[in-house]
DRENDOSE-876036 format. One line per field, with one value per residue (C-alpha): residue in three letters; x, y, z; residue number from 1. Coordinates in nm, 2 decimals, padded with zeros to 4 digits. Each point is the difference from the previous one (the first is absolute). Example, Ala and Ser with C-alpha at 12.3 -4.5 7.8 and 13.67 -1.06 7.14 Angstrom:
r ALA/SER
X 01.23/00.14
Y -00.45/00.34
Z 00.78/-00.07
k 1/2
//
This chain:
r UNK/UNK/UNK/UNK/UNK/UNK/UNK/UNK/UNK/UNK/UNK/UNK/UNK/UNK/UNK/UNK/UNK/UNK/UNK/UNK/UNK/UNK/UNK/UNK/UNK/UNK/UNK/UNK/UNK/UNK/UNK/UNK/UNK/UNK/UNK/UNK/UNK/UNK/UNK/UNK/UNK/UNK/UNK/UNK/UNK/UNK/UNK/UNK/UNK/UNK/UNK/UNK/UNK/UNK/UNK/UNK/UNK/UNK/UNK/UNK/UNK/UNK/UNK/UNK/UNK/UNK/UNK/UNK/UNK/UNK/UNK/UNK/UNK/UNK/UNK/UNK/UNK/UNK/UNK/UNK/UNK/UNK/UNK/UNK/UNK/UNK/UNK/UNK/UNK/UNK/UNK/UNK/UNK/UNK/UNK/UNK/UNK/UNK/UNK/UNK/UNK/UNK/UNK/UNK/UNK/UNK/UNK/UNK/UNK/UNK/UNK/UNK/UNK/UNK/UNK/UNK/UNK/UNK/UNK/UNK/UNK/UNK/UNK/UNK/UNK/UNK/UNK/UNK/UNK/UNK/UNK/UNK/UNK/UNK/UNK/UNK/UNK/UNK/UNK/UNK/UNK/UNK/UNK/UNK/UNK/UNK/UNK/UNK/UNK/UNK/UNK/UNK/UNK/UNK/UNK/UNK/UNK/UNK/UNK/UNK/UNK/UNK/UNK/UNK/UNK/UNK/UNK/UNK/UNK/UNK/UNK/UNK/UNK/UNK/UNK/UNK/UNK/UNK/UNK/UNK/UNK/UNK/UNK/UNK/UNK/UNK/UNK/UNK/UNK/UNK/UNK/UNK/UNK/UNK/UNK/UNK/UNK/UNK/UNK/UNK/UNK/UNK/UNK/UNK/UNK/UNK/UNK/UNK/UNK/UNK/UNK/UNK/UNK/UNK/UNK/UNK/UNK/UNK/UNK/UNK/UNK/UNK/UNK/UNK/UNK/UNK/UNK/UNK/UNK/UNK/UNK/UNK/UNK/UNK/UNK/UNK/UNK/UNK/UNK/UNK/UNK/UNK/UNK/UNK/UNK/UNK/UNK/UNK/UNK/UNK/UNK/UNK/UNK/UNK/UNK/UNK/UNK/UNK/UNK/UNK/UNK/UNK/UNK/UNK/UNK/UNK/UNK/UNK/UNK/UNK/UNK/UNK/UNK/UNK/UNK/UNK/UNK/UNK/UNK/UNK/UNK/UNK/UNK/UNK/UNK/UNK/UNK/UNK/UNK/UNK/UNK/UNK/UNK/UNK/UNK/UNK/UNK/UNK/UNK/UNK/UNK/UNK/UNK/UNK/UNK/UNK/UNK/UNK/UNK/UNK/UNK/UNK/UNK/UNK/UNK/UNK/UNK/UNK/UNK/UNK/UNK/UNK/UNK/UNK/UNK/UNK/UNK/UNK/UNK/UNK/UNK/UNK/UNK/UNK/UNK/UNK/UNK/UNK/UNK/UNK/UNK/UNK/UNK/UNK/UNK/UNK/UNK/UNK/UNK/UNK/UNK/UNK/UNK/UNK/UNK/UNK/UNK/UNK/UNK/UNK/UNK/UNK/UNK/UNK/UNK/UNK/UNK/UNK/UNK/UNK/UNK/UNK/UNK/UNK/UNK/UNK/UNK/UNK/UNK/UNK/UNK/UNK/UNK/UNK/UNK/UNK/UNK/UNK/UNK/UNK/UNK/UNK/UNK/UNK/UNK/UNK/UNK/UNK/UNK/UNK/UNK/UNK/UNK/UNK/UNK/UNK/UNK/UNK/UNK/UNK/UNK/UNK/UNK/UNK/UNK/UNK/UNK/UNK/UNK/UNK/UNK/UNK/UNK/UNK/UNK/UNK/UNK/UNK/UNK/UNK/UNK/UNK/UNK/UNK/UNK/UNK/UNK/UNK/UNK/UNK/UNK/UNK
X -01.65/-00.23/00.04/00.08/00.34/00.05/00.20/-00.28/00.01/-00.31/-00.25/-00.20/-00.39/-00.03/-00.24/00.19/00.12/-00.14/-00.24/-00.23/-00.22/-00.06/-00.02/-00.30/-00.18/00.02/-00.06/-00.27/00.15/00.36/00.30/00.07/00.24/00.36/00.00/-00.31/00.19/00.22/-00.16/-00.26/00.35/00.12/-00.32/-00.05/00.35/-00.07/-00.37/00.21/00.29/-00.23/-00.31/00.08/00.05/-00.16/00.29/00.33/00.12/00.30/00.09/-00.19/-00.24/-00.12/-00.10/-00.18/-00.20/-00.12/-00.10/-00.18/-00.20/-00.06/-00.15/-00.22/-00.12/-00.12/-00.11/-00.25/-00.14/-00.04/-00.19/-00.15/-00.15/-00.36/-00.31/-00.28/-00.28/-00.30/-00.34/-00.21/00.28/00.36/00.03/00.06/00.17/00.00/00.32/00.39/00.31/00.09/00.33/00.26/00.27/00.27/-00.17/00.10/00.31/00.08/-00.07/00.23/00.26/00.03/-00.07/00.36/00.16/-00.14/-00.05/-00.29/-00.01/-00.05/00.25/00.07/-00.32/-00.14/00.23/-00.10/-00.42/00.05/00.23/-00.27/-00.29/00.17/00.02/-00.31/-00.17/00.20/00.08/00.28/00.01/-00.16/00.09/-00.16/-00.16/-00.19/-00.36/-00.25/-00.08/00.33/00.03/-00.26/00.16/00.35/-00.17/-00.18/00.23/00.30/-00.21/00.05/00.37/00.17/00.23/-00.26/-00.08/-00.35/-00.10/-00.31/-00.03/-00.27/-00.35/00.03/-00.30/00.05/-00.30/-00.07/-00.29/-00.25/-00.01/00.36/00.18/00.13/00.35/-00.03/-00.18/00.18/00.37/-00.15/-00.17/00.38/00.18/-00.24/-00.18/-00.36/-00.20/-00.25/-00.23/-00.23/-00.21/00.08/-00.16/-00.26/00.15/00.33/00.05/00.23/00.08/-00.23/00.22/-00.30/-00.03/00.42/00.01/-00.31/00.13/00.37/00.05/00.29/00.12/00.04/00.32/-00.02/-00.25/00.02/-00.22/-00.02/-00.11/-00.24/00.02/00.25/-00.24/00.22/-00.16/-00.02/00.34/00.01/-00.25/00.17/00.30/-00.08/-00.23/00.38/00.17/-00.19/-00.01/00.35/-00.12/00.23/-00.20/00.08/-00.13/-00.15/00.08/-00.02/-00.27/00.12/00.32/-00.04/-00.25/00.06/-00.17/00.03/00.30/00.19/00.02/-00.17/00.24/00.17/-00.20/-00.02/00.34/-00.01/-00.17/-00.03/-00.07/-00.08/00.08/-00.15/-00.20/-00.34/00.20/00.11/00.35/00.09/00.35/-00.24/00.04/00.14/-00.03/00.14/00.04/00.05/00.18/-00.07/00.28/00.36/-00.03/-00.28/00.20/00.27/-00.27/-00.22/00.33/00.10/-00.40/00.00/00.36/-00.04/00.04/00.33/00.25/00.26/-00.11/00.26/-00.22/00.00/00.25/00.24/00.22/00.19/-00.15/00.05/00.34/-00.07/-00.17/00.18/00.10/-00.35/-00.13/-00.37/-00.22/00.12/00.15/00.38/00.27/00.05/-00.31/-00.15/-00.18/-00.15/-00.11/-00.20/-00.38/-00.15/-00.37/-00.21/-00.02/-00.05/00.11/-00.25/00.26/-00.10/00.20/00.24/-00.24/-00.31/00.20/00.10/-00.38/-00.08/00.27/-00.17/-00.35/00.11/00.08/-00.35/-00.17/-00.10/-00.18/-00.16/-00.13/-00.17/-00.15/-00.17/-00.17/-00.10/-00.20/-00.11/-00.13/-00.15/-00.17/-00.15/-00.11/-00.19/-00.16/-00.10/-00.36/-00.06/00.08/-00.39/00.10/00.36/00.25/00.30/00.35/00.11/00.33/00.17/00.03/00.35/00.07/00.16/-00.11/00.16/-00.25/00.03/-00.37/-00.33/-00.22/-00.38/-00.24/-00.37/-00.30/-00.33/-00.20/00.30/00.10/00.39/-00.01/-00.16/00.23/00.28/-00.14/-00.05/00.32/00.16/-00.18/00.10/00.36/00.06/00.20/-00.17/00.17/-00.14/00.16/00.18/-00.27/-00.25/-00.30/-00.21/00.30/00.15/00.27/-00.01/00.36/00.17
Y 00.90/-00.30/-00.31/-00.21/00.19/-00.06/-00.38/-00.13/-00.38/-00.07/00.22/00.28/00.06/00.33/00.13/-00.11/00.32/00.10/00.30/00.11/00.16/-00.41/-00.11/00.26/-00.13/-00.38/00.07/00.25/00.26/00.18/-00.14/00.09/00.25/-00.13/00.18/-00.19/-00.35/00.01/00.09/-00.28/-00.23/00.17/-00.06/-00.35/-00.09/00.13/-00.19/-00.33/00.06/00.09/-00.18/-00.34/-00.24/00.16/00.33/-00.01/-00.11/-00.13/-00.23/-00.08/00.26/-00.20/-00.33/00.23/00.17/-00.37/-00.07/00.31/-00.03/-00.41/00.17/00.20/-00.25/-00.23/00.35/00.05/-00.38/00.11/00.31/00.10/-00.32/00.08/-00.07/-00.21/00.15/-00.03/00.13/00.32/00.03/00.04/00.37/-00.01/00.28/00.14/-00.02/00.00/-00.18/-00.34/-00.10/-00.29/-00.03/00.10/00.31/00.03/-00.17/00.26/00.26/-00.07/-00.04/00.27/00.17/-00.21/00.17/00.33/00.23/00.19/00.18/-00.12/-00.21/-00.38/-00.12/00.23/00.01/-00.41/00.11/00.21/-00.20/-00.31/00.20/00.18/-00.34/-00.15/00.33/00.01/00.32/00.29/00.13/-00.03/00.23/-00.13/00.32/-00.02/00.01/-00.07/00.39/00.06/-00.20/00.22/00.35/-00.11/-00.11/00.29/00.29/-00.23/00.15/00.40/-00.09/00.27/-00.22/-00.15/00.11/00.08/-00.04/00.11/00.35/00.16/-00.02/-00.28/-00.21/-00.41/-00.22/-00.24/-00.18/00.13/-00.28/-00.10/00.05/00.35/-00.05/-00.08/00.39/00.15/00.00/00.20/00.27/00.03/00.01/00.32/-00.20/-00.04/-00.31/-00.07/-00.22/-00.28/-00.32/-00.35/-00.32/-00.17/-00.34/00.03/00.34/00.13/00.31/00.03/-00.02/00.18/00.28/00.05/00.07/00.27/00.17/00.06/00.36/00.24/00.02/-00.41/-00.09/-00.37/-00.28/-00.15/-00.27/-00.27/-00.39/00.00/-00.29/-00.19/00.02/00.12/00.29/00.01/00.08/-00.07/00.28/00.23/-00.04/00.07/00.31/00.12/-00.06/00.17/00.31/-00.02/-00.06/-00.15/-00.32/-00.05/-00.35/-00.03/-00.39/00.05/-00.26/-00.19/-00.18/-00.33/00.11/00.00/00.11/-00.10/-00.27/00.29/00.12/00.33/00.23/-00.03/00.20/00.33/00.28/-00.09/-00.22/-00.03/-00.27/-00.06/-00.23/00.09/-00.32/00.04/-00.06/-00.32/-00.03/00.24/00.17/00.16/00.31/00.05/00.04/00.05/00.20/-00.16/00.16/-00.09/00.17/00.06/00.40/-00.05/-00.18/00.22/00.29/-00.21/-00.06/00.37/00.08/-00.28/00.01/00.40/00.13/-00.09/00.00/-00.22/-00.38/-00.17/-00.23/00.08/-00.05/00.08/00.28/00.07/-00.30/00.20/00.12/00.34/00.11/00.33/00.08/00.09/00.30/00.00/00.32/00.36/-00.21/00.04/-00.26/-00.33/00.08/-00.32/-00.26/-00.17/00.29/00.16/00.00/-00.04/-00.02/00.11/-00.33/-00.23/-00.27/-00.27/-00.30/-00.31/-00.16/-00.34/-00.17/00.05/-00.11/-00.30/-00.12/00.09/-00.25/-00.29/00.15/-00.02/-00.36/-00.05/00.24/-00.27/-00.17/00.27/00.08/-00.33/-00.05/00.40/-00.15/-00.30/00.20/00.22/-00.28/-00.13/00.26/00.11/-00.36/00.01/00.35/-00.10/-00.09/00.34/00.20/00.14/00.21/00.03/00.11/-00.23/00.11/00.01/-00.03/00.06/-00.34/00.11/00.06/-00.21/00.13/-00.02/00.02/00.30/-00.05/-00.13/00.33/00.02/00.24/-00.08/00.07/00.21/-00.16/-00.12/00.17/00.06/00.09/-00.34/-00.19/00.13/00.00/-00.42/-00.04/00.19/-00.19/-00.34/00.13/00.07/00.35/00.24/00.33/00.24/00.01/00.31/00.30/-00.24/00.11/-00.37/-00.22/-00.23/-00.29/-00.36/-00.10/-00.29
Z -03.65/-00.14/00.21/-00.29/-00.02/00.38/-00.11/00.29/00.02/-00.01/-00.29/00.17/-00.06/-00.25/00.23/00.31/00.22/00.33/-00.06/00.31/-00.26/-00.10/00.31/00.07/-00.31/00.13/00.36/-00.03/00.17/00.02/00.13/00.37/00.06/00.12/00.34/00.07/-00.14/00.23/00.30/-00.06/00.01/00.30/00.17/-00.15/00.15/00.29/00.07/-00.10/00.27/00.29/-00.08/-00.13/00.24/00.27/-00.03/00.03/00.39/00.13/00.27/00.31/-00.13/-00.31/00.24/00.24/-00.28/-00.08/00.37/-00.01/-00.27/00.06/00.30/-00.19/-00.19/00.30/00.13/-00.28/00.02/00.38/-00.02/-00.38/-00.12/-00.09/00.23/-00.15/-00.19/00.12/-00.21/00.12/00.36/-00.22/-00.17/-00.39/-00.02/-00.37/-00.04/00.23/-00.01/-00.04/00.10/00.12/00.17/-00.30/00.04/00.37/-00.03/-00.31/00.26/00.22/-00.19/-00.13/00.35/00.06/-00.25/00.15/-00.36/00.11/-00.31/-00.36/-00.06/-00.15/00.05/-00.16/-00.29/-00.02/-00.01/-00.27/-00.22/00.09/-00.09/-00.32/-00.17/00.12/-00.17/-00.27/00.04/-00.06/00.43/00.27/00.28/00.39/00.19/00.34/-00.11/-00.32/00.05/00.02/-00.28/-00.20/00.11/-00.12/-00.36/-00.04/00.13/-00.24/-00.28/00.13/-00.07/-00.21/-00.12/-00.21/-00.32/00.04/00.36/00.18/00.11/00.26/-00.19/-00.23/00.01/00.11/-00.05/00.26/00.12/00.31/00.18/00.11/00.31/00.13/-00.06/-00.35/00.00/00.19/-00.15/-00.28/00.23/00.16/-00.31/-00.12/-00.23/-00.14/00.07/-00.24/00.12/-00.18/00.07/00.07/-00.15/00.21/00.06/-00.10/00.23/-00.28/-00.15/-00.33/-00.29/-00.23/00.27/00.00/-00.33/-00.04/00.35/-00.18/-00.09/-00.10/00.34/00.06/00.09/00.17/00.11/00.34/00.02/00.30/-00.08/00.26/00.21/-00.21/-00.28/-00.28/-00.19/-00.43/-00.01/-00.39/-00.04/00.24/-00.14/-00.34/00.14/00.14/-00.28/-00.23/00.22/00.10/00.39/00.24/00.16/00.38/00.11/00.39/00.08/00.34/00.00/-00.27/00.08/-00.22/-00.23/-00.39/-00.32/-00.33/00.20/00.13/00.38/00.07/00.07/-00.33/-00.24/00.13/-00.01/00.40/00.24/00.35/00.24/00.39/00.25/00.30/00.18/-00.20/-00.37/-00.15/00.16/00.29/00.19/00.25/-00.14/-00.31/-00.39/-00.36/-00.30/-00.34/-00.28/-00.33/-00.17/00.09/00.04/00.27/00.22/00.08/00.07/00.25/00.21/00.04/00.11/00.23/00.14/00.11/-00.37/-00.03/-00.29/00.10/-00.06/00.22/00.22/00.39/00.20/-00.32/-00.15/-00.28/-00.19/-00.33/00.09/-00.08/00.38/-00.04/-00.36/-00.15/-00.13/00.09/-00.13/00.18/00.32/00.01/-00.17/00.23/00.20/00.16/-00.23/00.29/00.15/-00.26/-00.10/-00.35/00.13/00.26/00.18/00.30/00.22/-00.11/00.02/00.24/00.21/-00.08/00.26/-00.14/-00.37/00.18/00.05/-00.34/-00.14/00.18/-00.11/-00.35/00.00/00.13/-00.27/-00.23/00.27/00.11/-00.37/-00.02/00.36/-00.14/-00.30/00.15/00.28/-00.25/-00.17/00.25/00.13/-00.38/-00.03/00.39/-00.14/-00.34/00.11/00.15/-00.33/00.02/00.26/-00.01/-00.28/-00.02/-00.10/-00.37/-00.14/-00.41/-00.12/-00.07/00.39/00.23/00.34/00.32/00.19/00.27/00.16/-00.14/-00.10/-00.05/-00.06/00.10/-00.22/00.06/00.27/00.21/00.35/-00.06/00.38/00.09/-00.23/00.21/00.32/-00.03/-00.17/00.35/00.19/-00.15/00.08/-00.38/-00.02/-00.25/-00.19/-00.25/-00.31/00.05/-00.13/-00.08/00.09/-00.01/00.01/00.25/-00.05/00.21/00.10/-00.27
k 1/2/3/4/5/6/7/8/9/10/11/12/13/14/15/16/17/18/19/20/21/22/23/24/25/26/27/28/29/30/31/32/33/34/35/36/37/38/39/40/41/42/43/44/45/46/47/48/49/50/51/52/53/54/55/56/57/58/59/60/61/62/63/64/65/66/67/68/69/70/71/72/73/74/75/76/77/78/79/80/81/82/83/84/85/86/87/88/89/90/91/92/93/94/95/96/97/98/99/100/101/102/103/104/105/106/107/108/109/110/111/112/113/114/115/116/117/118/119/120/121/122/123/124/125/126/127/128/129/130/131/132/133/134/135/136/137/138/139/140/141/142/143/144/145/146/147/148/149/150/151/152/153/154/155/156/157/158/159/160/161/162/163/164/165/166/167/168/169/170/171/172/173/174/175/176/177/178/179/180/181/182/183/184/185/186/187/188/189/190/191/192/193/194/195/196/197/198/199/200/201/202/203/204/205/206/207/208/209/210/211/212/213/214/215/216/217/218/219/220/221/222/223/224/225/226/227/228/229/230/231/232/233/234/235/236/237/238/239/240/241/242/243/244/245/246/247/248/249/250/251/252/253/254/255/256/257/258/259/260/261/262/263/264/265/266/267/268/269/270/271/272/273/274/275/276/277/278/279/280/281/282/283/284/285/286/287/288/289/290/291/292/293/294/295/296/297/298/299/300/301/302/303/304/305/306/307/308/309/310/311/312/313/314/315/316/317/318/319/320/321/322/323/324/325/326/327/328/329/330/331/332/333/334/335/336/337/338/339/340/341/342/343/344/345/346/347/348/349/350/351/352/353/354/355/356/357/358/359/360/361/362/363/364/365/366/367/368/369/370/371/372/373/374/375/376/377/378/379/380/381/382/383/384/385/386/387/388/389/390/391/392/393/394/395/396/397/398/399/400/401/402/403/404/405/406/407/408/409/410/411/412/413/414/415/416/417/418/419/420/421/422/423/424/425/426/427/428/429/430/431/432/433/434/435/436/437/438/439/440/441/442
//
């Protein structure tokens, strides 16, 4: 029936109706599906009732909770305020964690509360992170590699229209860290290997596109040291191959291109927080899913390869537990109980979430202490360009600043470069594979 013969009050719009098919247009990518809707309530709901307000605790409890963690408080003051720096005797390490005492006092708490697993704090670090990014999911796991093998083995899902299969060739770069390789050689698939930039240590755009053939299916591609790669380039390269694009931030929390965070141009992206990255739970790390099918998938590889999205700890969340019909298993078999993927147990723990939430709040800062260091250090090196090659960066970039890379020219001793820098007490590491490069902590 049209809604002008509906006797509304107020006029309707001609083109007023609520079409998922629009929505998809507007939003650049389709609607998310209802099961997932309402679990993302579920979970919201419950990170607001245990979380908020330092979790829900009754009586006596909820004063001695405050004692405890007023404690913790003059505890940190008393024991991890930081020693004085001292030039050529205090180690600069090239990177670690920096933290205060909400971190602490975050960790205890929610060792009050006693949810080993994944739970509410973790529910709170993804929803916080998820709008930060701008993003449609992100789904916590216990590692950056972990991170990578959940992205890439997402893709071998059959419930995808064209996933990757055993032999299909991905293009990523030969220099870059082990676990950005090695989730391909697990998943059966072909690395194709080709050369980075000197000075920006990226991927070569030119080089992706000449190294695609008939059998490319993806491009993984890391922003080395928070240096964002040509991710307009790449992008159109996947594109106009039909390539999914699988983003390695792990070193990149806070950079942006073009002014948008890494992380949000590629099909997936991953990021890390152990103590060498921008903001840190220890261990830990992320996958980010740029479109709504994506999500779902990533959770079932990470959470065992299970069907069933109720959250931990809950059952019969859809209300049909029992009265599915799922492939050749009997009628009423478990939901819960039953695998759509071969999968792991990648989740963190609520813990670890909990010192991410107060790392978050701190990310900003961090992102700007980075570039000024890194702008202080380029600055200090400028006068030595004859023997050294600084870093470079797109003008369109934004970096974050992981560590400060350099490569040095003919005529320089790389080994007695590093040997003076150790022995000033300045922490040195290759770039991953590269062969002549080294980075000074920013």
């Amino acid at each position: 029936m049209p809604t002008a013969e509906l006797s509304q009050r107020a006029p309707r719009p001609l083109a007023g109706g609520l079409k998922t098919d629009r929505l998809g247009g507007l939003l650049g990518t389709e609607a998310m599906p209802l099961d997932e809707a309402l679990k993302r309530v579920r979970r919201q709901w419950r990170a607001d009732t245990h979380v908020a307000a330092g979790s829900s605790v009754r009586g006596g409890a909820d004063s001695l909770k405050r004692e405890i963690l007023e404690k913790v408080r003059e505890y940190y003051v008393a024991a991890h305020q930081a020693t004085p720096f001292a030039p050529f005797a205090s180690r600069v390490p090239y990177a670690g964690r920096v933290y205060g005492e909400s971190e602490l006092t975050n960790l205890v708490d929610a060792s009050l509360d006693f949810w080993l697993t994944l739970g509410p704090w973790g529910d709170r670090f993804e929803q916080t992170l998820r709008q930060r990014l701008g993003v449609r999911d992100v789904a916590l796991v216990n590692s950056g590699s972990s991170a990578n093998l959940v992205a890439v083995t997402a893709l071998t899902s059959t419930q995808l229209e064209e996933p990757l299969r055993p032999g299909d060739e991905v293009i990523t770069p030969a220099a870059t860290f082990p676990t950005t390789l090695a989730p391909l050689l697990q998943n059966q698939l072909t690395p194709v290997l080709v050369d980075c930039e000197i000075g920006t240590y990226n991927i070569d755009p030119a080089l992706v596109d000449a190294a695609v053939s008939e059998k490319t299916r993806a491009i993984m591609v890391p922003h080395t040291l928070g240096n964002p790669c040509d991710l307009e380039q790449l992008t159109i390269i996947a594109a106009r191959h039909h390539l999914y694009l699988i983003e390695d931030s792990c070193d990149a929390l806070g950079s942006c291109y073009d002014g948008r965070p890494v992380g949000t141009f590629g099909d997936l992206a991953t990021i890390s927080f152990y103590p060498a990255h921008h903001i840190t739970m220890g261990e830990g790390g992320a996958v980010i899913s740029n479109k709504a099918r994506y999500g779902r998938i990533v959770r079932s590889v990470r959470d065992w390869g299970r069907d069933c999205w109720c959250a931990p700890g809950e059952s019969n969340t859809c209300g049909r537990r029992f009265g599915w019909k799922l492939g050749d298993l009997p009628q009423g078999y478990d939901h819960k109980y039953s695998y759509s993927h071969i999968g792991y147990n990648l989740k963190p723990t609520d813990l670890q979430a909990a010192v991410g939430v107060a790392q978050l709040q701190r990310l900003d800062d961090f992102v700007n202490r980075r570039r000024a260091n890194f702008n202080l250090l380029f600055n200090g090196l400028k006068p030595f360009e004859d023997g050294l090659i600084l870093p470079r960066w797109d003008a369109r970039a934004e970096p974050a600043w992981f560590g400060f890379p350099i490569t040095v020219r003919d005529g320089v001793s790389r080994r007695a470069l590093v040997q003076w820098l150790e022995d000033a007490n300045i922490e040195t590491r290759d770039v991953f594979a590269g062969r002549r490069c080294g980075f000074l902590a920013s």
